[in-house]
TIRO-860329 format. One line per 5 residues: their letters; for each residue x, y, z of N, C-alpha, C. Coordinates in Angstrom, 3 decimals. Atoms other than C-alpha are relative to their C-alpha. Example, Ala and Ser with C-alpha at 12.3 -4.5 7.8 and 13.67 -1.06 7.14 Angstrom:
2
AS	0.890/-1.190/0.000/12.300/-4.500/7.800/0.900/1.200/0.000; -0.820/-1.190/-0.060/13.670/-1.060/7.140/-0.770/1.090/0.730
// end
This chain:
189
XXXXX	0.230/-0.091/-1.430/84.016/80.795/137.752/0.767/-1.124/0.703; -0.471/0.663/-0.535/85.975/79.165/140.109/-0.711/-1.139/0.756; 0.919/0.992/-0.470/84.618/75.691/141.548/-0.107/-0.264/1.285; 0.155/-0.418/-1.718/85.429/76.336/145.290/0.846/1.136/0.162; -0.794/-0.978/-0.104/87.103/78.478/147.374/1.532/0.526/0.449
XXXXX	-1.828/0.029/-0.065/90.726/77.336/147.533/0.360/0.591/-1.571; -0.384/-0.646/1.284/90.492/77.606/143.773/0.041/1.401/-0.830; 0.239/-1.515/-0.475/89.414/81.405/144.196/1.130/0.400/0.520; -0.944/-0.239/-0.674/92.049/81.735/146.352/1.416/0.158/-0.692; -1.069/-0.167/1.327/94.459/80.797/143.776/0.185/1.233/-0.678
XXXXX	0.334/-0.970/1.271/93.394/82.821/141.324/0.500/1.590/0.244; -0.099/-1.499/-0.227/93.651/85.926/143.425/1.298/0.308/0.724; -0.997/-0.355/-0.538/96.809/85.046/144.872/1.222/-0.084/-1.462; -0.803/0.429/1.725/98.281/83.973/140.770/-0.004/2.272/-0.221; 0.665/-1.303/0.514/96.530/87.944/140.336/1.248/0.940/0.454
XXXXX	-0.930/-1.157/-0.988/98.490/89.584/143.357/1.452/-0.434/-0.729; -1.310/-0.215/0.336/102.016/88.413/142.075/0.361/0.295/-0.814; -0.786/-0.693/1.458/101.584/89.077/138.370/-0.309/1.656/0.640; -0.203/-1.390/-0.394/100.692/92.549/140.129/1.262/0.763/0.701; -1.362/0.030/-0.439/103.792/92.385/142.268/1.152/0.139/-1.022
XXXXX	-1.010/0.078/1.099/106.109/91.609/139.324/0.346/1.194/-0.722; -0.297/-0.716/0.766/104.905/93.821/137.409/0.681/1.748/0.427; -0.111/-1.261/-0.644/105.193/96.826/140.022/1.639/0.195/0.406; -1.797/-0.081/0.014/108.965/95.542/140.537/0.501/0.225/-0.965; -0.394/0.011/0.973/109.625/95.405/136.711/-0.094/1.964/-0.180
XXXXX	0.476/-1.860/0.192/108.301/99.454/136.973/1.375/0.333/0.919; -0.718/-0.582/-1.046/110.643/100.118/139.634/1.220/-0.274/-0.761; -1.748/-0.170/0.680/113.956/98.830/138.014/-0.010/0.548/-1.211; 0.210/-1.170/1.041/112.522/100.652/134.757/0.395/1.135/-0.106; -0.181/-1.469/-0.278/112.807/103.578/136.441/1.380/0.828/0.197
XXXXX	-1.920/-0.887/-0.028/116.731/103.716/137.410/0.427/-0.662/-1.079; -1.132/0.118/0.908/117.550/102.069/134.181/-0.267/1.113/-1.574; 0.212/-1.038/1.424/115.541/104.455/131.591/-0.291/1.708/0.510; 0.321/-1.432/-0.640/114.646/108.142/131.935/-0.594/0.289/-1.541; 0.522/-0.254/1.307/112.088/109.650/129.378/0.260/1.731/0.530
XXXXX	-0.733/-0.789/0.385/113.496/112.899/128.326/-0.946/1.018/-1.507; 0.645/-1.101/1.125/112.289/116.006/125.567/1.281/0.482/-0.741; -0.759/-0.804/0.856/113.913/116.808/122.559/-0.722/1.045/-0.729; 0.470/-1.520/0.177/113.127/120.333/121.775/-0.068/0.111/-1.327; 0.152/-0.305/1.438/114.536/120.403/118.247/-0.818/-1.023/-0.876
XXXXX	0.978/0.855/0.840/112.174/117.206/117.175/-1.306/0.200/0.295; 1.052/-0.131/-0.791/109.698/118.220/119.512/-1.236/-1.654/0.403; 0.514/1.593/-0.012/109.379/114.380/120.554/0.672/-0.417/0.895; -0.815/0.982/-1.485/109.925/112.247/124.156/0.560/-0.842/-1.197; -0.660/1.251/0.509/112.569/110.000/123.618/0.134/-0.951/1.857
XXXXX	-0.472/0.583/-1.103/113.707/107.365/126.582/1.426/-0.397/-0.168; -1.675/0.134/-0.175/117.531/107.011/127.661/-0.118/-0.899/0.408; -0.727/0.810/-0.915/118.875/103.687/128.815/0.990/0.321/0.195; -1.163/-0.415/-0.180/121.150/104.280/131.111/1.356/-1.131/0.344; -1.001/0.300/0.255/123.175/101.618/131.280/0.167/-0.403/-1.511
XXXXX	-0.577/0.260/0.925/123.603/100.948/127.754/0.099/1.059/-0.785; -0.016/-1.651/0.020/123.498/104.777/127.238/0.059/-0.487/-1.572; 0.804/0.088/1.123/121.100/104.361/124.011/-1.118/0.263/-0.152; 0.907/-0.868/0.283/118.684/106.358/123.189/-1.414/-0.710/-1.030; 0.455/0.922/0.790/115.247/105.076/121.472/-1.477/1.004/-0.259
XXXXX	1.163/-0.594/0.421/112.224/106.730/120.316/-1.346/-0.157/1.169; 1.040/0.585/-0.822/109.528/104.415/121.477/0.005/-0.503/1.606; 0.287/0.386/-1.033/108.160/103.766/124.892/0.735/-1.443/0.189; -0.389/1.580/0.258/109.543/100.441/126.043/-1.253/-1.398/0.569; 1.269/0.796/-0.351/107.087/97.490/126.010/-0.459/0.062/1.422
XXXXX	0.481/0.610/-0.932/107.498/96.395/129.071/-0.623/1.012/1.341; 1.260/-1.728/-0.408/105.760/100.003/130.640/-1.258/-0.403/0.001; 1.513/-0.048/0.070/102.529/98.838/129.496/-0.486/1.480/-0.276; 0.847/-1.394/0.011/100.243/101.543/129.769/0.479/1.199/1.213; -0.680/-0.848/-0.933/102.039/103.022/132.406/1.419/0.772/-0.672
XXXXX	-1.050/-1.032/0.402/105.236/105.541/131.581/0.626/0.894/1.441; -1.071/-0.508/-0.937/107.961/107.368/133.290/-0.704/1.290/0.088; -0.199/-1.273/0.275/108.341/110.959/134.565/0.427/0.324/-0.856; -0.567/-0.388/1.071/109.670/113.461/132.468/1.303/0.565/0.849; -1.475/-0.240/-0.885/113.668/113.910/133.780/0.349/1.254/-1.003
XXXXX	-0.558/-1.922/0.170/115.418/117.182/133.439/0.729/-0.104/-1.541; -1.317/-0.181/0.920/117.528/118.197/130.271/1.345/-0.140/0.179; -1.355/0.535/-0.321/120.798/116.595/129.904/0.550/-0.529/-1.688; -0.581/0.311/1.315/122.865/116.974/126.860/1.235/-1.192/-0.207; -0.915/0.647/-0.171/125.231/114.080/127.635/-0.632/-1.548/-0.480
XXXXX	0.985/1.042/-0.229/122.204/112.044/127.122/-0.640/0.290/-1.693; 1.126/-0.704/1.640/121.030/112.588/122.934/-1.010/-0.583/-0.303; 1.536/1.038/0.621/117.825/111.602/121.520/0.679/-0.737/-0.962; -0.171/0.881/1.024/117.811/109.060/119.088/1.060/0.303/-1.686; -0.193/-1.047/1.421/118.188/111.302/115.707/1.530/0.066/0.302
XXXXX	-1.377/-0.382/-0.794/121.473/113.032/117.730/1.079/-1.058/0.052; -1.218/1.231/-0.342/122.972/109.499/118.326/0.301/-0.408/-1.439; -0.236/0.609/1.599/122.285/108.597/114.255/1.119/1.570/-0.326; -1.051/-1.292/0.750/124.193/111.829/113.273/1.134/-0.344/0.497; -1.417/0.226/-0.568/127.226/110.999/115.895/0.380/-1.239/-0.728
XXXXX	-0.564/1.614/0.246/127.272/107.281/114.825/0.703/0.302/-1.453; -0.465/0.102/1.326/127.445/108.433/110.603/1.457/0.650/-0.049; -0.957/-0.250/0.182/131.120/108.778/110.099/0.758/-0.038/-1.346; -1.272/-0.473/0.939/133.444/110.467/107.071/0.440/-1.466/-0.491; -0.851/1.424/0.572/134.395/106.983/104.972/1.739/0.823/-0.614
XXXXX	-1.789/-0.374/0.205/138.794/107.305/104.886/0.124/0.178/-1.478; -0.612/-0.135/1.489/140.040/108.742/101.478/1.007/-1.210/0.201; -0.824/1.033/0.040/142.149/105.801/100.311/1.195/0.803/-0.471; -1.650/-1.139/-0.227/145.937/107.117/100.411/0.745/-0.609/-1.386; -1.087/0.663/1.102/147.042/104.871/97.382/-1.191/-0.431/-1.183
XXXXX	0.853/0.482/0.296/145.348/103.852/94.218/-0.470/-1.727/0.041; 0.050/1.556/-0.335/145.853/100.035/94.938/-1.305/0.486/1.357; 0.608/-0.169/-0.628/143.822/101.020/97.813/-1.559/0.226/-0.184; 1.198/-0.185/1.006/140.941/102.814/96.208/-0.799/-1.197/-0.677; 0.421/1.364/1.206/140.699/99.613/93.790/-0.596/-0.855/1.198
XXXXX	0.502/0.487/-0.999/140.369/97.631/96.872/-1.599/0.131/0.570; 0.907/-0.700/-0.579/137.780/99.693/98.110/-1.731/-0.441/-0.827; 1.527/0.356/0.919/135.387/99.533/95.103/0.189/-1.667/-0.119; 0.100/1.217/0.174/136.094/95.719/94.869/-0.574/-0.404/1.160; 0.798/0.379/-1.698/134.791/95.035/98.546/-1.295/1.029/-0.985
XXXXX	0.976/-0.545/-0.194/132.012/97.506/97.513/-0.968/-0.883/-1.391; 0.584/0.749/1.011/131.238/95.661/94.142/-0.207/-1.247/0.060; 0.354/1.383/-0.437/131.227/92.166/95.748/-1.162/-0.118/1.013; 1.008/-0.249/-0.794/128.922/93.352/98.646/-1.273/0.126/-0.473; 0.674/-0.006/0.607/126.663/94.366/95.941/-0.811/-1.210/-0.588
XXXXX	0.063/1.506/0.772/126.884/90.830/94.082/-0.679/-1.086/1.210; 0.263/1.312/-1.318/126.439/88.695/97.326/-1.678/1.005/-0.152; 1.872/-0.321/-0.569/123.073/91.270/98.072/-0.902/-0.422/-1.305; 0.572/0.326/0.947/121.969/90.648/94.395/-0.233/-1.313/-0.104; 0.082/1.310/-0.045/122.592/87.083/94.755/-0.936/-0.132/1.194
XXXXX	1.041/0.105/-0.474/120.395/86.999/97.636/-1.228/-0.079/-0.032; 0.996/-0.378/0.083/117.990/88.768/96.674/-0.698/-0.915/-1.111; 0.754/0.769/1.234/117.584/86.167/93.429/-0.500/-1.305/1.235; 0.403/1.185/-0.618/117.562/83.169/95.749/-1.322/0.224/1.011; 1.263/-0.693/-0.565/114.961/85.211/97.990/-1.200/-0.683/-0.837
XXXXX	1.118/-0.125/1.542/112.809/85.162/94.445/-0.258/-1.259/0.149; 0.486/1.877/0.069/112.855/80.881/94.623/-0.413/-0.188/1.403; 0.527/0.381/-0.525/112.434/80.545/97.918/-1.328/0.583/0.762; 1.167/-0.655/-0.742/109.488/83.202/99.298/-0.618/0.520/-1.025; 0.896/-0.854/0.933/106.481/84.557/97.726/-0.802/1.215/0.959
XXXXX	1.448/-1.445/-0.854/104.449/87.552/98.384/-1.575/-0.110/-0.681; 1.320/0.122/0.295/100.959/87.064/98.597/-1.003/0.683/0.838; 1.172/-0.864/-0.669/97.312/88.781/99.565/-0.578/-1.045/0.266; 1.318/0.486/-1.026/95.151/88.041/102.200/-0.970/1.150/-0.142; 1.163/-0.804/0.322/91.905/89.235/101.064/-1.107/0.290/1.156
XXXXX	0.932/0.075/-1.176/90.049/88.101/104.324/0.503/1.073/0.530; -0.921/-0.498/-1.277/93.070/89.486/106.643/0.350/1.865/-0.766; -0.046/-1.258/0.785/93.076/92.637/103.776/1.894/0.377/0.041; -1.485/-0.378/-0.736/97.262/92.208/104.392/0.708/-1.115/-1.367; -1.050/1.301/0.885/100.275/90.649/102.520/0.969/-0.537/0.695
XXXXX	-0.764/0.963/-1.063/101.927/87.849/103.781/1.470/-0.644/-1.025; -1.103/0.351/-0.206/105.146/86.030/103.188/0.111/-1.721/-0.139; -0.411/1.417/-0.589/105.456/82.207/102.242/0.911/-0.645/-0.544; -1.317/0.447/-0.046/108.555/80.277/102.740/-0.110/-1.610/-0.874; 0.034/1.528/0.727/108.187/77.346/99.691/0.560/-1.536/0.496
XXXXX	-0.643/1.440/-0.337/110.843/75.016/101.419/-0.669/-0.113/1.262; 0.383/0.850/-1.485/109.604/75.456/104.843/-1.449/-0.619/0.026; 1.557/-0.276/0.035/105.778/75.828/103.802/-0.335/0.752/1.411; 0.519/-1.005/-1.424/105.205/78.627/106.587/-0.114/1.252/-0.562; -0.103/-1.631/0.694/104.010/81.815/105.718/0.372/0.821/1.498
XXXXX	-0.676/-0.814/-0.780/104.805/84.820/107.903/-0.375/1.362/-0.349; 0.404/-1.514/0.489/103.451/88.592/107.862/0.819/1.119/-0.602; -0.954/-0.919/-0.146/106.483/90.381/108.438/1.192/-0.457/-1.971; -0.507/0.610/0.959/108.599/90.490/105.322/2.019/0.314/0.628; -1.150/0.569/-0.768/112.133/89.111/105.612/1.212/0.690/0.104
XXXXX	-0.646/-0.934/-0.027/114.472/90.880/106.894/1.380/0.283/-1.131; -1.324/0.206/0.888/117.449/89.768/104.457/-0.627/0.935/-1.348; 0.193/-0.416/1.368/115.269/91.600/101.564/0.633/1.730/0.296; -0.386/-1.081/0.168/116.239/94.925/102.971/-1.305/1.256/-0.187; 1.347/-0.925/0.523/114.142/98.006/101.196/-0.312/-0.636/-1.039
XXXXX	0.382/0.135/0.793/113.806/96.049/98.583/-1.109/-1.361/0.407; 1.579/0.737/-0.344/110.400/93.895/97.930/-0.010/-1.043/-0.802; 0.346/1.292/0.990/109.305/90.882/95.946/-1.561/0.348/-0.636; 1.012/-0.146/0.926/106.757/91.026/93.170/-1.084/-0.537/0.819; 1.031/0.878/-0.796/103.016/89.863/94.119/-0.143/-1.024/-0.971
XXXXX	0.078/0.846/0.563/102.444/86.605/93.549/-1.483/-0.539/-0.943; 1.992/0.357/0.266/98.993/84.837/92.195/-0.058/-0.664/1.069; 0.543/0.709/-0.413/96.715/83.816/94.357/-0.162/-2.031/0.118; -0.727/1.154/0.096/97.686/79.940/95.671/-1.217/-0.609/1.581; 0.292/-0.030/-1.562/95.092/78.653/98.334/0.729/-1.565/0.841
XXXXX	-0.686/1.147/-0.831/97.482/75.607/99.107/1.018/0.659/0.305; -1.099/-1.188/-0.773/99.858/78.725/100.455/-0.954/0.915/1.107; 0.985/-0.479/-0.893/97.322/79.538/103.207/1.100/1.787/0.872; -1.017/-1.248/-1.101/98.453/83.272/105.566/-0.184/-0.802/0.985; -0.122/0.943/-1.709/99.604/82.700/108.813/-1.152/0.335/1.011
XXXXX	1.190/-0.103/-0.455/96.302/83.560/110.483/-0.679/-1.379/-0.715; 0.431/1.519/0.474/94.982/80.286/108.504/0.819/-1.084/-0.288; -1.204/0.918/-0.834/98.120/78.550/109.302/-0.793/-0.618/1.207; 0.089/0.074/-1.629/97.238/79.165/112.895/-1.205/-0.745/0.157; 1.508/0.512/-0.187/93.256/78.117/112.759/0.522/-1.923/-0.623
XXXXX	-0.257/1.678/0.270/94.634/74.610/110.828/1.245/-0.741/1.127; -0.906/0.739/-0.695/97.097/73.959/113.301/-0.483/-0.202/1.574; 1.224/0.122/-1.143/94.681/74.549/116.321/-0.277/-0.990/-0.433; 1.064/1.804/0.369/93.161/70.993/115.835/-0.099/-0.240/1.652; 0.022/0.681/-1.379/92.142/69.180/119.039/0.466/-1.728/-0.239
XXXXX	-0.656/1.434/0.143/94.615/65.951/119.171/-1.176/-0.932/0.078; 0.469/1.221/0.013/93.428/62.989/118.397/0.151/-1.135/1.041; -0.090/0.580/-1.051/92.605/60.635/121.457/0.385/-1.246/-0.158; -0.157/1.527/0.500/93.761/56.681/121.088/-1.299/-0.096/0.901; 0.664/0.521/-0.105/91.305/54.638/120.877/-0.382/-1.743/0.934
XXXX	-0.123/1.023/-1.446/92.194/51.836/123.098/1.652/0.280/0.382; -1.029/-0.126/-0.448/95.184/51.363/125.132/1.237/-0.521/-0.172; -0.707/0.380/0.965/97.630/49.937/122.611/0.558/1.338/-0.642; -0.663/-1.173/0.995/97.848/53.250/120.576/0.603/0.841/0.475
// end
């Protein structure tokens, strides 16, 4: 509760502009996306139109609110439509020096991801959160765990680890790092 009524006043004028903002952030939403029906997925997609890219999901910053639904416009593809245009025919190599080339870039690309993926193995573990019922992610050199697993692993995963409770999840990260500072005790410290 507010303790007078300037501080009321605040509050409801802090209220009105995140309402403002947000009703402007809707408005330039509106001429830069357009949500759209694809027939053959039978699934809205949304168009940005200036970066004319197509995306599945709603975009955050909508909230609970959402667009009309804009007309059919094949100039405009759903998502799927744009992955099919993007996958392109890899060039027959015209020579076999070429070819050789080809698999040597493809057999080093391999080596570097394998090599990753070992150094991955020393520095992160995968571990269960039995409270949080989830598996988390912790980074040995940094000591930080993390939910999400990392993007450099790809589709591939890391073994589970054992149970370690000096490798806390990041939900008991977060509760030990909440502390309430410590005040000095006279005016020296």
């Amino acid at each position: 509760m507010p303790e007078s009524p300037e501080e009321a006043a605040l509050i409801i004028q802090c209220m009105y502009r995140c309402w403002v903002a947000r009703e402007r952030v809707f408005q330039v939403a509106q001429t830069v996306y357009e949500k759209l029906y694809d027939d053959e997925h039978d699934q809205y997609y949304y168009f940005n139109n200036h970066e004319e890219a197509a995306q599945w999901h709603k975009p955050k910053f909508l909230g609970s609110r959402d667009l009309s639904l804009g007309l059919p416009d094949a100039s405009k593809p759903s998502p799927r439509t744009a992955l099919v245009v993007a996958k392109r025919t890899p060039r027959m190599p015209e020579s076999p020096e070429e070819a050789a080339l080809i698999i040597q870039c493809m057999y080093r690309c391999w080596v570097a991801r394998e090599r990753v993926f070992q150094v991955a193995q020393t520095v992160y573990e995968k571990l269960y959160d039995d409270e949080h019922d989830q598996y988390y992610y912790f980074n040995n050199h940094e000591e930080a765990a993390q939910w999400h697993k990392p993007k450099f692993l790809g589709s591939r995963d890391l073994s589970l680890g054992l149970p370690d409770a000096s490798k806390p999840s990041p939900r008991t990260a977060l509760v030990v790092a909440k502390r309430t500072p410590r005040m000095p005790e006279s005016p020296e410290e």
